[in-house]
ZASE-315612 format. One record per residue (C-alpha): x, y, z. Coordinates in pm, 1 decimal, m for minus. Layout:
N
<site c1="X" c2="Y" c3="Z"/>
...
//
This chain:
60
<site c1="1787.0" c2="46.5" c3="m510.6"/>
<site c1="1790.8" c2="419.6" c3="m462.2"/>
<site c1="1671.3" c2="667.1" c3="m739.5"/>
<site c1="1704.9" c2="994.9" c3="m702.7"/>
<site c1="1443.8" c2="1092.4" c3="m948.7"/>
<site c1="1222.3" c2="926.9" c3="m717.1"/>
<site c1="1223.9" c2="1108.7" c3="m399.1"/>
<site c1="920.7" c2="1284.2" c3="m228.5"/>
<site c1="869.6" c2="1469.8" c3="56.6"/>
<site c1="702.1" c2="1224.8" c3="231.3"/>
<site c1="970.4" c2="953.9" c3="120.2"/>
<site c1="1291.6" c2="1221.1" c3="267.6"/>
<site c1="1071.7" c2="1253.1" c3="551.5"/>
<site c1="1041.1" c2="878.6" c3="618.7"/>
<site c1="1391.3" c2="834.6" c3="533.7"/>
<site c1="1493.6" c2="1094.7" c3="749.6"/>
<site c1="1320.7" c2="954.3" c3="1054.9"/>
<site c1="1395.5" c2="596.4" c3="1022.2"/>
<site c1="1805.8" c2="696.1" c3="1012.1"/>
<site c1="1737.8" c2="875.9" c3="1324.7"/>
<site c1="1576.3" c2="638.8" c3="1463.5"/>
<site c1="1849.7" c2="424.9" c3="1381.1"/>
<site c1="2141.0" c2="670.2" c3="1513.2"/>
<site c1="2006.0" c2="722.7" c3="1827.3"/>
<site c1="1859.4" c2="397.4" c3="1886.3"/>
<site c1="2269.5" c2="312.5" c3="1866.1"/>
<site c1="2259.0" c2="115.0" c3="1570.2"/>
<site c1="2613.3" c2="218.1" c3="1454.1"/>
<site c1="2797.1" c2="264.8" c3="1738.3"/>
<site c1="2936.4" c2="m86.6" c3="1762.6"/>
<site c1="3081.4" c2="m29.9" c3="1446.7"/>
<site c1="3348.9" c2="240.3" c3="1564.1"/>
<site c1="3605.4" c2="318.3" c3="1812.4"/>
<site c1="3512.3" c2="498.7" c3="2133.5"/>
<site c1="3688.2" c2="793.7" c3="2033.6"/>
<site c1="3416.9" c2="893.7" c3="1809.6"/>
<site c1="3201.0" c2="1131.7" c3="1919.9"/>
<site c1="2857.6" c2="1044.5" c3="2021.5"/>
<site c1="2644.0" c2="1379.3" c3="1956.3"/>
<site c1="2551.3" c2="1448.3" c3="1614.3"/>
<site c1="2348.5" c2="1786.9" c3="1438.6"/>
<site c1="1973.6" c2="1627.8" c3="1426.9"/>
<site c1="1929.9" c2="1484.6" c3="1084.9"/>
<site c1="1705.0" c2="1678.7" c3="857.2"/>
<site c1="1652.4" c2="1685.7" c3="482.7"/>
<site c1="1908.9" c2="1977.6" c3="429.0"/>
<site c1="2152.1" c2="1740.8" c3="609.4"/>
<site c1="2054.1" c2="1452.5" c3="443.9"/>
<site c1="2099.4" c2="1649.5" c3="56.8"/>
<site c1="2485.4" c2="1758.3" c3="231.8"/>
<site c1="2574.5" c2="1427.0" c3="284.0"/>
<site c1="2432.9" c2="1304.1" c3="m55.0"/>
<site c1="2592.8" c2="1570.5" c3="m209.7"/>
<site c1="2921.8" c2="1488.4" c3="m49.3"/>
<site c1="2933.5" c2="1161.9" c3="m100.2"/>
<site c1="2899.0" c2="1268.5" c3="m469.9"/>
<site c1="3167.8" c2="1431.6" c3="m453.6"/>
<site c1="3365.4" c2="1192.6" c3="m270.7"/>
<site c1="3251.9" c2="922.9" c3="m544.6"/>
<site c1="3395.5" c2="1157.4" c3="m831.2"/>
//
């Protein structure tokens, strides 16, 4: 389960580099249309805490 109050550097940093890992390795590309663009911004923790932060948002 995640919890936020838990979160280290070297946690966002493993986190961030198994998701890319997973993005470029293709992992979710079977799971959309080809339409979908296929280049992404590099994930980083700034992008990472945007997307959290959105989804937030979104959940709101």
């Amino acid at each position: 389960m995640f919890e936020p109050d838990a979160r280290t550097a070297s946690r966002v940093t493993a986190d961030v580099a198994e998701l890319d890992a997973v993005v470029h390795g293709g992992g979710f590309w079977r799971l959309v249309p080809d339409s979908v663009p296929r280049v992404y911004a590099s994930v980083t923790p700034e992008l990472l805490r945007r997307v959290e932060q959105g989804l937030k948002r979104v959940a709101e």
